[in-house]
LODREN-737267 format. One record per residue (C-alpha): residue number from 1; x, y, z; chain. Coordinates in nm, 2 decimals, padded with zeros to 4 digits, m for minus. Each point is the difference from the previous one (the first is absolute). Layout:
BEGIN
+------+--------+--------+--------+-------+
: vodo :      x :      y :      z : vexdo :
+------+--------+--------+--------+-------+
:  NUM :      X :      Y :      Z :     A :
...
+------+--------+--------+--------+-------+
This chain:
BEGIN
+------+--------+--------+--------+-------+
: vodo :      x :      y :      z : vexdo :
+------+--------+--------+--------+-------+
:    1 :  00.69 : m09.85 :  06.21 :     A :
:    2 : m00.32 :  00.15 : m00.12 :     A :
:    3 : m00.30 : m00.20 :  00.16 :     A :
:    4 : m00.31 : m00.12 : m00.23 :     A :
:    5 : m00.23 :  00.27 :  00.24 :     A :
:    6 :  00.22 :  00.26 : m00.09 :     A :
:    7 : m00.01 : m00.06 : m00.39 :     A :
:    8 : m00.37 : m00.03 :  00.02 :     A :
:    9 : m00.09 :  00.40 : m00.04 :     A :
:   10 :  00.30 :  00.00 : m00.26 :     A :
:   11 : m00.15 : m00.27 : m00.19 :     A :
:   12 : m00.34 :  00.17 :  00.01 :     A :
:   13 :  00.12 :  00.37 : m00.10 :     A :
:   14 :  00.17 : m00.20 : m00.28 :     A :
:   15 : m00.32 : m00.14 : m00.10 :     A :
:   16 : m00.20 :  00.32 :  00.04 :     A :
:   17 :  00.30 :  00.13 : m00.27 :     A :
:   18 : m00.05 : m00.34 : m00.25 :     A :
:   19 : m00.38 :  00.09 : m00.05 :     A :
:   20 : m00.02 :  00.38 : m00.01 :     A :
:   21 :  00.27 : m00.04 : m00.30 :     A :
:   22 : m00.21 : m00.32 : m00.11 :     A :
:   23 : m00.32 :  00.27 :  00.03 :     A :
:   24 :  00.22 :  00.28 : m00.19 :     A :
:   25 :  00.08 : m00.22 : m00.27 :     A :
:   26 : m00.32 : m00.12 : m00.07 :     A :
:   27 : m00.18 :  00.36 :  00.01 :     A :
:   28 :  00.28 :  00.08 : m00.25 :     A :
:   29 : m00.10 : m00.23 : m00.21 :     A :
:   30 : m00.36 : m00.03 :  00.00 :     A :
:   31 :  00.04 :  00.40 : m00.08 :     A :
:   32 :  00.24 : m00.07 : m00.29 :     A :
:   33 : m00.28 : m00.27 : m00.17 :     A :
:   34 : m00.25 :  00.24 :  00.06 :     A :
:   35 :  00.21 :  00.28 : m00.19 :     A :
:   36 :  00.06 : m00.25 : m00.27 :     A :
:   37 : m00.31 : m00.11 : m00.02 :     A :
:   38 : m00.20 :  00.38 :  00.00 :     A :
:   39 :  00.12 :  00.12 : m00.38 :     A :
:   40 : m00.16 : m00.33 : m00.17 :     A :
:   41 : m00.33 :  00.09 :  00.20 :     A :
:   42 :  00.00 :  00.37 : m00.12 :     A :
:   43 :  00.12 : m00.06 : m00.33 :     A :
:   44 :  00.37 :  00.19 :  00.02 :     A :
:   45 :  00.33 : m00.03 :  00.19 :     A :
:   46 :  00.03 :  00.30 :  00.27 :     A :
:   47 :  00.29 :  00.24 : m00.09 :     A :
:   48 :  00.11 :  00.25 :  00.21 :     A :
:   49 :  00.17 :  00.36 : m00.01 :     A :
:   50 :  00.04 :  00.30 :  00.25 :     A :
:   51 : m00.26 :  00.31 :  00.01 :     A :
:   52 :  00.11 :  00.32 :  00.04 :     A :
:   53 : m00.37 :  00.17 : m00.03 :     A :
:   54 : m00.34 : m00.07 : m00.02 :     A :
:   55 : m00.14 : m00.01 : m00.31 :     A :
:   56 : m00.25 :  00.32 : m00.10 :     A :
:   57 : m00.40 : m00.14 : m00.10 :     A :
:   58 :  00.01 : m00.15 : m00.34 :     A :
:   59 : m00.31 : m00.14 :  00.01 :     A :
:   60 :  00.15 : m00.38 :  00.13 :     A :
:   61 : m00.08 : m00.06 :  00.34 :     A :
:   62 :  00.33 : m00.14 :  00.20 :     A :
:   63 :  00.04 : m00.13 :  00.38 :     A :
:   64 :  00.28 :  00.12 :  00.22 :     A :
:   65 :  00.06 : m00.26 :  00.28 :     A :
:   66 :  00.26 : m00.18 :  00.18 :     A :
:   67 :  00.21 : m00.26 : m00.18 :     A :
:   68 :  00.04 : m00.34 :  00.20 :     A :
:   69 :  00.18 : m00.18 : m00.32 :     A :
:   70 :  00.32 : m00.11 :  00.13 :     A :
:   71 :  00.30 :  00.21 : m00.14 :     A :
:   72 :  00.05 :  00.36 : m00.05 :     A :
:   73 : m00.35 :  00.11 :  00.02 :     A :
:   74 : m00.09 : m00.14 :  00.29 :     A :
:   75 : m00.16 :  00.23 :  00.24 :     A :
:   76 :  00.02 :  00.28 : m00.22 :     A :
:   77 : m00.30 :  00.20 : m00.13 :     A :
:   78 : m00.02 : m00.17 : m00.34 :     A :
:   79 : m00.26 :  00.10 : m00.26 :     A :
:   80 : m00.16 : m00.20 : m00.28 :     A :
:   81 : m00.23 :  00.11 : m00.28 :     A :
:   82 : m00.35 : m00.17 :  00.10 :     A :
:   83 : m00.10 : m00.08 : m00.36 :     A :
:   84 :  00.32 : m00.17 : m00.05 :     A :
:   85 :  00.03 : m00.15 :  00.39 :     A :
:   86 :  00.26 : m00.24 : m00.15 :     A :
:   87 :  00.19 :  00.23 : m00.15 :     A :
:   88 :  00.31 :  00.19 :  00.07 :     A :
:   89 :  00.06 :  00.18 :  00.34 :     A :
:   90 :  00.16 :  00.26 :  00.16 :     A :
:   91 :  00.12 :  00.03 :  00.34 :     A :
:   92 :  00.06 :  00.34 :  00.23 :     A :
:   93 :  00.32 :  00.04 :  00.23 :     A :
:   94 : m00.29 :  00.00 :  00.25 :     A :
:   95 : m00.02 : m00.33 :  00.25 :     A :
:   96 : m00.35 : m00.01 :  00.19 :     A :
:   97 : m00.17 : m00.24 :  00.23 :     A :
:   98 : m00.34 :  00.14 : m00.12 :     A :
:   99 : m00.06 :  00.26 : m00.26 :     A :
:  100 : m00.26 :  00.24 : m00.20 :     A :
:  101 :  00.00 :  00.30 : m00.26 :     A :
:  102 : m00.26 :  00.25 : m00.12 :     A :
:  103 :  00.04 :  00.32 : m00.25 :     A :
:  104 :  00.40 :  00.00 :  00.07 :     A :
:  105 :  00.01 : m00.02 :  00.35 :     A :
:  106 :  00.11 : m00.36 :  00.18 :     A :
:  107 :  00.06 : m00.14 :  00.36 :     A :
:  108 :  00.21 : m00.30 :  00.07 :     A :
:  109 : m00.06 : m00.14 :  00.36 :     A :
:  110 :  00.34 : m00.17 :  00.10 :     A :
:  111 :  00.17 : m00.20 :  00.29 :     A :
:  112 :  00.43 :  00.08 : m00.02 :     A :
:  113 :  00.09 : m00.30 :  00.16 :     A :
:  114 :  00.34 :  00.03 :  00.22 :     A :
:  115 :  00.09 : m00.08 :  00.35 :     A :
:  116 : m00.30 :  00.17 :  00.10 :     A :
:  117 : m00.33 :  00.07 : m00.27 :     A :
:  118 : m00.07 :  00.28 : m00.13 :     A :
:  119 : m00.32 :  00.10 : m00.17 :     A :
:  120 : m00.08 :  00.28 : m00.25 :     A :
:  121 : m00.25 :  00.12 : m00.22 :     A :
:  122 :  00.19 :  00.16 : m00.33 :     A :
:  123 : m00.21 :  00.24 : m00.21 :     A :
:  124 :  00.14 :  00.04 : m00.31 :     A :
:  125 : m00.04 :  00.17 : m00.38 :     A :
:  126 : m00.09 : m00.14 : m00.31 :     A :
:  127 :  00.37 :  00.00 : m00.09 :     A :
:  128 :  00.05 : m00.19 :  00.36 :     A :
:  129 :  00.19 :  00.29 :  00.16 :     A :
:  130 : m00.04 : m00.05 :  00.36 :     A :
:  131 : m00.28 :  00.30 :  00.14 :     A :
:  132 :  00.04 : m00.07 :  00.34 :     A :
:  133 :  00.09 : m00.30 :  00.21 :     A :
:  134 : m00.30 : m00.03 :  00.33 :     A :
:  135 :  00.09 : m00.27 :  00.28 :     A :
:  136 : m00.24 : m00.24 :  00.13 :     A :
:  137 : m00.12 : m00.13 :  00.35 :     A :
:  138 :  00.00 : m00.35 : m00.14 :     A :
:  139 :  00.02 : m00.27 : m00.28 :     A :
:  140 : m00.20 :  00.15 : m00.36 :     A :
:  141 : m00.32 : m00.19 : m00.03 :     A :
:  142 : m00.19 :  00.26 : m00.31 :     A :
:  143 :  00.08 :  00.30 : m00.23 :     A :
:  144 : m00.21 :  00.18 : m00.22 :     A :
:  145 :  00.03 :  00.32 : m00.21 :     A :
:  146 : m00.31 :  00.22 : m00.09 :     A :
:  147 : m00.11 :  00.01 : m00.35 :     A :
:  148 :  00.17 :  00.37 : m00.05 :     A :
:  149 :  00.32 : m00.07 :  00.15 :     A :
:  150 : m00.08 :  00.22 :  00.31 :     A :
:  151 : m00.02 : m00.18 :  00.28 :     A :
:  152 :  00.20 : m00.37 :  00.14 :     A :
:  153 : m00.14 : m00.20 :  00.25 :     A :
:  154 :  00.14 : m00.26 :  00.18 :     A :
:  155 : m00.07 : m00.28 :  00.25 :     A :
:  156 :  00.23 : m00.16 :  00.21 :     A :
:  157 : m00.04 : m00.30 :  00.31 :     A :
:  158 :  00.09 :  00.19 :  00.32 :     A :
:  159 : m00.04 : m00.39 :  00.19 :     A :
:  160 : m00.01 : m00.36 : m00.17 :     A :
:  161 :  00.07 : m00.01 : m00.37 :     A :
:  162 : m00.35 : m00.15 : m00.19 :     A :
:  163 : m00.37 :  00.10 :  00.00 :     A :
:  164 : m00.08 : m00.36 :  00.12 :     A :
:  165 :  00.15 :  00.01 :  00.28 :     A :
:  166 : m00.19 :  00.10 :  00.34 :     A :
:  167 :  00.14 :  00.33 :  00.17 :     A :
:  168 :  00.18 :  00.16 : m00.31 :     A :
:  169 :  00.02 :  00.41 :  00.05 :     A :
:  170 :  00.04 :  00.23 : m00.35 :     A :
:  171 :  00.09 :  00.37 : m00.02 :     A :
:  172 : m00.12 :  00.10 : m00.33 :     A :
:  173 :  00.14 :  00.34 : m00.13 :     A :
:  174 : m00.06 :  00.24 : m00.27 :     A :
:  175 :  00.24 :  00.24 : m00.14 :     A :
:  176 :  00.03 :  00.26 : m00.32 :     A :
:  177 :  00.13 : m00.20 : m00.25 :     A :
:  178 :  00.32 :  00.29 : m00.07 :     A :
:  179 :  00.08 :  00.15 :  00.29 :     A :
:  180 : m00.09 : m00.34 :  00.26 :     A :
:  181 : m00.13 :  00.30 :  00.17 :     A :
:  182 : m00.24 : m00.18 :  00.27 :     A :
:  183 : m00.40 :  00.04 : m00.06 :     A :
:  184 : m00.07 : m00.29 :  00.22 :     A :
:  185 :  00.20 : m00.18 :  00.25 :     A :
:  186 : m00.24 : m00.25 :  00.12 :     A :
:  187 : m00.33 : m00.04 : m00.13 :     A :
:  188 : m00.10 : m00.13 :  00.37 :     A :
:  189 : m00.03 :  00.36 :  00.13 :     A :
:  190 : m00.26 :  00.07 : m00.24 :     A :
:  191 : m00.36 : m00.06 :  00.13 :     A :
:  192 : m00.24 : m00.23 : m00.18 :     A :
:  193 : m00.36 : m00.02 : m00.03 :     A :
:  194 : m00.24 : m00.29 : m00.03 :     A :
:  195 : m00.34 :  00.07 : m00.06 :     A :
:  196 : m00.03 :  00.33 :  00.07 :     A :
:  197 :  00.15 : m00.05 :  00.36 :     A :
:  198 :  00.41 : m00.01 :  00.13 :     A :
:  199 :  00.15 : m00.31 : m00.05 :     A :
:  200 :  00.31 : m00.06 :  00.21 :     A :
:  201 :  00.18 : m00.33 :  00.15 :     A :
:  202 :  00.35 : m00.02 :  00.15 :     A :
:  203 :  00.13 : m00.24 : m00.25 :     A :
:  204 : m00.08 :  00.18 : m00.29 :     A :
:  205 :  00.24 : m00.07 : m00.31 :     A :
:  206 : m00.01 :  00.16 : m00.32 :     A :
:  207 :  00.18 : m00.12 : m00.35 :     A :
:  208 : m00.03 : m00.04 : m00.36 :     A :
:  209 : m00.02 :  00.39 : m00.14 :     A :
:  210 : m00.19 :  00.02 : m00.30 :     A :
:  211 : m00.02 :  00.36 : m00.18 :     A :
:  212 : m00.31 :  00.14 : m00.14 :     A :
:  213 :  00.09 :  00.18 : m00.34 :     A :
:  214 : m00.16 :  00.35 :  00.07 :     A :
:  215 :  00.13 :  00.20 :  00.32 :     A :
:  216 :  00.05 : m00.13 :  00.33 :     A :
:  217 : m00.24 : m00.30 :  00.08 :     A :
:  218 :  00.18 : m00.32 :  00.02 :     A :
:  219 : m00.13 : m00.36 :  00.11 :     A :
:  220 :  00.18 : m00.22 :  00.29 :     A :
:  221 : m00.03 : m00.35 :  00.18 :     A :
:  222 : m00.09 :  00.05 :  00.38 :     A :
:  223 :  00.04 : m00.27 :  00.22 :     A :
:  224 : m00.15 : m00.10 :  00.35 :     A :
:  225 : m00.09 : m00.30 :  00.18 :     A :
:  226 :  00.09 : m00.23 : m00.26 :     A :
:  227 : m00.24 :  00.19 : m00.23 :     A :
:  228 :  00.05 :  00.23 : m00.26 :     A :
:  229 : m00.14 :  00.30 : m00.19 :     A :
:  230 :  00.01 :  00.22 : m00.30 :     A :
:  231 :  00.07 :  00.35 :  00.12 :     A :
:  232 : m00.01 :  00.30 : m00.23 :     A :
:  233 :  00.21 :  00.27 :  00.11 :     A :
:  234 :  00.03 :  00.41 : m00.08 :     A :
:  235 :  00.34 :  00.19 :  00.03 :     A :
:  236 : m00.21 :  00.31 :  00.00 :     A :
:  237 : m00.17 : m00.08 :  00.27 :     A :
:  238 :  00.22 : m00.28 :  00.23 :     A :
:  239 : m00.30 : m00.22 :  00.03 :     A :
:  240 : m00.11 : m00.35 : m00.13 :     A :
:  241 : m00.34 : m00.20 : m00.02 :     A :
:  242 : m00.05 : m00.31 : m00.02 :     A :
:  243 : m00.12 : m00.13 : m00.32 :     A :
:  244 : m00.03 : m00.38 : m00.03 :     A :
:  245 :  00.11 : m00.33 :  00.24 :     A :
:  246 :  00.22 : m00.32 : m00.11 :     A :
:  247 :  00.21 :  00.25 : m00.22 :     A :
:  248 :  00.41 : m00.04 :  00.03 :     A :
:  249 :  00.31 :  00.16 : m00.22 :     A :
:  250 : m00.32 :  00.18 : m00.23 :     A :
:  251 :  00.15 :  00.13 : m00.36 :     A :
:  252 : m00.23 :  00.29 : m00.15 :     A :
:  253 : m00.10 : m00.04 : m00.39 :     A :
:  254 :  00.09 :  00.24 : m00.25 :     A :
:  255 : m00.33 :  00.09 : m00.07 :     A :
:  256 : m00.05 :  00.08 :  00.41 :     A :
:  257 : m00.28 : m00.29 : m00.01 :     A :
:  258 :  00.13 : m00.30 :  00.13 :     A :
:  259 :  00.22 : m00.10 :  00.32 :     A :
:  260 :  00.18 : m00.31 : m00.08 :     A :
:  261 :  00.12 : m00.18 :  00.35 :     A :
:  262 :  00.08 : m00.37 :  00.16 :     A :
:  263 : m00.26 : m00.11 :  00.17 :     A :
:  264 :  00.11 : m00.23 :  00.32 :     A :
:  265 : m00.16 : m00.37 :  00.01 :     A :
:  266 :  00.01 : m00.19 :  00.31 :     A :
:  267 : m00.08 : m00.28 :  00.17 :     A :
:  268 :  00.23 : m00.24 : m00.27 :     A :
:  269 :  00.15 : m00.36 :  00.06 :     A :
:  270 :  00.34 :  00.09 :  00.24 :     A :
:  271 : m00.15 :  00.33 :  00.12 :     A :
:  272 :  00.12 :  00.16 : m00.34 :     A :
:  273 : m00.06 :  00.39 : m00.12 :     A :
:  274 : m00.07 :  00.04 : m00.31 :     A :
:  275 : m00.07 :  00.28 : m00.19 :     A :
:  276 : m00.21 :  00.02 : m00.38 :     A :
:  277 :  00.02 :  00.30 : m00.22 :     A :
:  278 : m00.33 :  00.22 :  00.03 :     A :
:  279 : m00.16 :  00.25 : m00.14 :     A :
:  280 : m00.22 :  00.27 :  00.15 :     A :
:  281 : m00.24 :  00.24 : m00.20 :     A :
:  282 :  00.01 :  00.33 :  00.16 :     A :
:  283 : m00.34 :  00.09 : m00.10 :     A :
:  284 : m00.22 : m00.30 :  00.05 :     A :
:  285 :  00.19 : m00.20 :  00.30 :     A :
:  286 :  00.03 : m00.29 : m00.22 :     A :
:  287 :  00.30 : m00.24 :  00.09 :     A :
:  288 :  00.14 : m00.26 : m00.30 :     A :
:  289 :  00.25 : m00.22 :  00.14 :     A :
:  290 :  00.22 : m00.11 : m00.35 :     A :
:  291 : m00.03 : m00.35 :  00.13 :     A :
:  292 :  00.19 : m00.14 : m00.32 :     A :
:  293 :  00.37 :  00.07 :  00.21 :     A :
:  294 : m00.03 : m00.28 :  00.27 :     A :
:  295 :  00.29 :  00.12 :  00.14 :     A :
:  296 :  00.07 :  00.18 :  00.32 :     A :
:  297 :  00.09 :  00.39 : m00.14 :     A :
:  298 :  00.15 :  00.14 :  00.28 :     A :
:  299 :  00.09 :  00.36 : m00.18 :     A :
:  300 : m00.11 :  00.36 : m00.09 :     A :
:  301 : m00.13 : m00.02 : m00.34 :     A :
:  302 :  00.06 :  00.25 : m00.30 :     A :
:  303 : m00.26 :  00.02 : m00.27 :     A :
:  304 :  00.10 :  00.00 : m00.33 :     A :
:  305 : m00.23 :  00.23 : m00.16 :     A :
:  306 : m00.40 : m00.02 :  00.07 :     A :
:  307 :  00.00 : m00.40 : m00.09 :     A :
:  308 :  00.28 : m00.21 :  00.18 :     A :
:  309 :  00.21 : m00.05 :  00.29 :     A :
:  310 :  00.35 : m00.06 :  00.08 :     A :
:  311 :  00.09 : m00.15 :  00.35 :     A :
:  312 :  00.39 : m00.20 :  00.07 :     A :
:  313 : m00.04 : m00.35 :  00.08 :     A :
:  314 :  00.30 : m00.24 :  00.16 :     A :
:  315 :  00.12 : m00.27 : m00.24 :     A :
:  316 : m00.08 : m00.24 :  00.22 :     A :
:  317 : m00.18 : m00.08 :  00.41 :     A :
:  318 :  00.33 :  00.23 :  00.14 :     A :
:  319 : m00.19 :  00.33 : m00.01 :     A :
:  320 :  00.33 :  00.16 : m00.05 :     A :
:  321 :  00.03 :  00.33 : m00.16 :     A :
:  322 :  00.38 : m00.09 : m00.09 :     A :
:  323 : m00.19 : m00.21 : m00.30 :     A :
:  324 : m00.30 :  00.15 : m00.18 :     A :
:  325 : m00.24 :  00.02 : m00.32 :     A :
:  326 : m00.20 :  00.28 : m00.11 :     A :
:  327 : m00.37 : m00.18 : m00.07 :     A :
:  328 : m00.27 :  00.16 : m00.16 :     A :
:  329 : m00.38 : m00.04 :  00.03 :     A :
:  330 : m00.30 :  00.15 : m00.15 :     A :
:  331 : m00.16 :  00.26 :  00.27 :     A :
:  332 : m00.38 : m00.17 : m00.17 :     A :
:  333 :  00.11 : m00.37 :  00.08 :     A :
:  334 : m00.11 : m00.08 : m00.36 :     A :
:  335 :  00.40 : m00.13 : m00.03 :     A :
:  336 :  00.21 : m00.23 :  00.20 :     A :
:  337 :  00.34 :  00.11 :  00.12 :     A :
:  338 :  00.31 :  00.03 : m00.26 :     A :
:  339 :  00.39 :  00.02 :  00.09 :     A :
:  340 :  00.07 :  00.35 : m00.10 :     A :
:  341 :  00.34 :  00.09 :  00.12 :     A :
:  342 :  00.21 : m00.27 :  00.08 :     A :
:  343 :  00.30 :  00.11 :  00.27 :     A :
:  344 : m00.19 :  00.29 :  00.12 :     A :
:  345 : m00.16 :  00.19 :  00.31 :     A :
:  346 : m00.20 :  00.30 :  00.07 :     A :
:  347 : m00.09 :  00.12 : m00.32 :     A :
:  348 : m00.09 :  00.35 : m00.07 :     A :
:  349 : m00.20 :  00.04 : m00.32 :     A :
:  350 :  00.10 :  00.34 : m00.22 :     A :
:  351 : m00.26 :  00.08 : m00.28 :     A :
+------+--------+--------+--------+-------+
């Protein structure tokens, strides 16, 4: 006969099994409300249909991002019409875990989950024929294209899995955006000046790629003991400078003016991070932290022409990627924050 010390462990594993369906369940449904509940917020029921192509310019600006509405779309590169968020929507045979587009060139950082994890960087077309599939060292973190479709960057964790967390490593990578021919494997072997004199440390970590829209100069996070900086890099030359402190995850305007970032605070109740959407005037120095979003925006913005910004946001305290919205915010602060895109992540703005 079984004893009751024996059934103790079975009891428990049962129990373990009782509340991570009980936790399923809920998430489910909390994400179903929300879907039911997003259409009567932006005026229109969300359709969906597949996208073979990218639409040419017609003069109406649309996003291309990843689609966390539950059914067919989800995790697909999914595009919606920005004047017309609620709209209709099209989704790519494309699954990403992160994803961006420029001037008919696209990567899509993703993990192929198996017995063991596989992770990828796909570049791909404007008609999403597959370029060129790159592996990665380690779980995707950031992806940006450059404004003419040239050149894909990519950062990915190499150790630990979230900015916040002490003793993270990144590899960040950029690559020609057709061939994945390799113009930088890691930006680390690059040297960096700061004020006029080396600057080197041995826990240097760069991420967050931002393209410049004329040539080779492109912007970057660097990261070292527990501070960060706002590096400006050359692929001409192989070199960086430093150009600002308290920067992270920077997103270059159109006009070639502004860096839009998260800035971290700390020193919160529970030893919190947060991070508020910032913006930095190239020129002047001048910092303006949009303080109307409260909220902790842990992402790499995308600007949405000269005059606001689009950053994912969990639906709820989760910080889960799985369930997103697409917010937006004017880059002035003259305008609170406004639900943009619900059911989406890592937007990529086409003019």
């Amino acid at each position: 006969m079984t004893s009751p010390r024996s059934m103790r462990p079975r009891a428990l594993a049962f129990a373990l099994v009782v509340v991570a369906c009980l936790a399923g369940i809920a998430g489910y449904a909390r994400h179903v409300v929300h879907q039911a509940n997003a259409p009567a917020a932006t005026g229109a029921p969300l359709a969906y249909a597949p996208l073979a192509a990218v639409p040419a310019s017609s003069g109406r600006p649309f996003a291309l991002f990843r689609s966390t509405a539950l059914g067919d779309s989800y995790g697909h590169v999914t595009l919606a019409r920005l004047d017309d968020p609620a709209g209709p929507r099209q989704f790519a045979p494309i699954s990403c875990d992160r994803v961006h587009y420029a001037a008919g060139a696209g990567v899509c950082l993703v993990a192929e989950r198996g017995a063991l994890t596989v992770y990828r960087a796909i570049l791909f077309d404007d008609r999403f024929a597959i370029r060129k599939k790159l592996d990665l060292a380690g779980p995707p973190s950031r992806a940006r294209v450059s404004p003419d479709g040239s050149k894909a960057a990519f950062t990915v964790f190499i150790n630990g899995h979230a900015y916040s967390n002490p003793g993270f490593t990144t590899r960040t990578s950029i690559v020609d955006a057709t061939s994945g021919a390799s113009l930088v494997d890691d930006l680390e072997a690059w040297p960096v000046v700061r004020d006029g004199a080396p600057f080197k440390a041995a826990d240097f970590n760069f991420w967050g790629v931002t393209f410049a829209h004329d040539g080779p100069r492109f912007y970057a996070t660097l990261g070292s003991g527990g501070k960060t900086w706002l590096v400006e890099g050359d692929l001409a030359t192989h070199q960086m400078r430093v150009v600002a402190g308290d920067v992270e995850c920077p997103s270059l305007s159109p006009d070639g003016k502004r860096i839009a970032f998260k800035r971290r605070e700390t020193g919160n109740a529970g030893g919190r991070i947060l991070w508020h959407v910032a913006v930095l005037d190239l020129a002047s120095g001048k910092v303006t932290v949009l303080a109307s979003e409260t909220r902790s925006v842990d992402d790499q913005v995308e600007w949405n022409g000269d005059d606001e910004i689009l950053y994912s946001m969990p639906l709820d305290s989760q910080q889960s990627a799985a369930e997103t919205d697409v917010w937006a915010i004017a880059a002035d602060g003259s305008k609170p924050s406004h639900l943009l895109l619900p059911f989406a992540f890592s937007p990529a703005v086409v003019r």
